[in-house]
C-alpha positions as CSV (number, residue, x, y, z in Angstrom):
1,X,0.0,0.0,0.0
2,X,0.9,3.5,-1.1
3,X,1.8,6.0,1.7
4,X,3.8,9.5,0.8
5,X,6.3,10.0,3.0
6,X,6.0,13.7,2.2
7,X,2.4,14.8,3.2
8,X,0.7,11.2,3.9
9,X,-1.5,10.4,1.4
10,X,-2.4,7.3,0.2
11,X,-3.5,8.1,-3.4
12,X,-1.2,8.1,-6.2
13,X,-1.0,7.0,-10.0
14,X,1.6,5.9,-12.5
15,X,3.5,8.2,-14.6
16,X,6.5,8.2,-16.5
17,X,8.5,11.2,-15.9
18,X,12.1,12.8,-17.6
19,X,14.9,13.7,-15.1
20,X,17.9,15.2,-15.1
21,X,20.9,14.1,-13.2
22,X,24.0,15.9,-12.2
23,X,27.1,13.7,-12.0
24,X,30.6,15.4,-11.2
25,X,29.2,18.2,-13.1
26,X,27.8,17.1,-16.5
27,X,24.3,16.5,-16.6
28,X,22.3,14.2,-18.2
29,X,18.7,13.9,-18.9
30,X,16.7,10.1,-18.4
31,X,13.6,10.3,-20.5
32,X,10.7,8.2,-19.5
33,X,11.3,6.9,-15.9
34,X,8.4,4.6,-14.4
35,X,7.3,6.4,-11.2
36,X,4.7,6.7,-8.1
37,X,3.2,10.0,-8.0
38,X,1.1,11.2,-5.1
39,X,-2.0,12.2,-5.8
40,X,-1.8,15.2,-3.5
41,X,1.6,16.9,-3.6
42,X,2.9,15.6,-6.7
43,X,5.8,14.1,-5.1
44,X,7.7,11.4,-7.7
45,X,9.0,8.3,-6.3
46,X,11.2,5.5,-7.8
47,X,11.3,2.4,-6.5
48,X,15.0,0.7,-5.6
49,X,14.6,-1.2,-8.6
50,X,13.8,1.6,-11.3
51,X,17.1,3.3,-9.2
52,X,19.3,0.9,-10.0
53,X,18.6,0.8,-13.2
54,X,19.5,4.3,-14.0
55,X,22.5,3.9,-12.0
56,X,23.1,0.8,-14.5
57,X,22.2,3.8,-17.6
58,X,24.1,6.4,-16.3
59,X,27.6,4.7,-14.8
60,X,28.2,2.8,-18.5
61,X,26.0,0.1,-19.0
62,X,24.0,1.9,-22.0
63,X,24.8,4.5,-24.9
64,X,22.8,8.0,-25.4
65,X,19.7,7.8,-27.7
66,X,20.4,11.1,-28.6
67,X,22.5,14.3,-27.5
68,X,21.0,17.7,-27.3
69,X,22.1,21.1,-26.3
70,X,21.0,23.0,-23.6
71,X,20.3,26.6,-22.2
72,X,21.9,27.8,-19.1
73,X,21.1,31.1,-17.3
74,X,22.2,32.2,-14.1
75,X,19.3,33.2,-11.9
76,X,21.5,36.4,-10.1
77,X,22.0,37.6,-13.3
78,X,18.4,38.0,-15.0
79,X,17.0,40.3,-12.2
């Protein structure tokens, strides 16, 4: 049974949700992640198993689909 740790709920649904991950620096983007979202403050969680498995992605056990090119601003700066 489905409790958020966050605000307590038990409601939640199945989504499949893009990441981004920031390892020493360079980041890298996870498209469609399986994941437990609560119904009632939107907070995404991954089960141990779908974590290991982007570890497994991430630390050289699969190649990028693609590469893209991203933006970057500095928050300080655009006020």
């Amino acid at each position: 049974m489905f409790k958020c740790h966050v605000c307590g709920s038990e409601d939640s649904r199945t989504e499949h949700v893009n990441e981004i991950f920031n390892i020493d620096g360079s980041f890298h983007l996870v498209e469609k992640i399986p994941t437990t979202v609560c119904c009632r403050c939107q907070e995404e969680i991954f089960s141990s198993e779908t974590m290991e498995q982007i570890r497994e992605i991430l630390h050289g056990k699969a190649q990028p689909v693609r590469s893209i090119s991203v933006n970057v601003f500095a928050y300080d700066a655009a006020v």
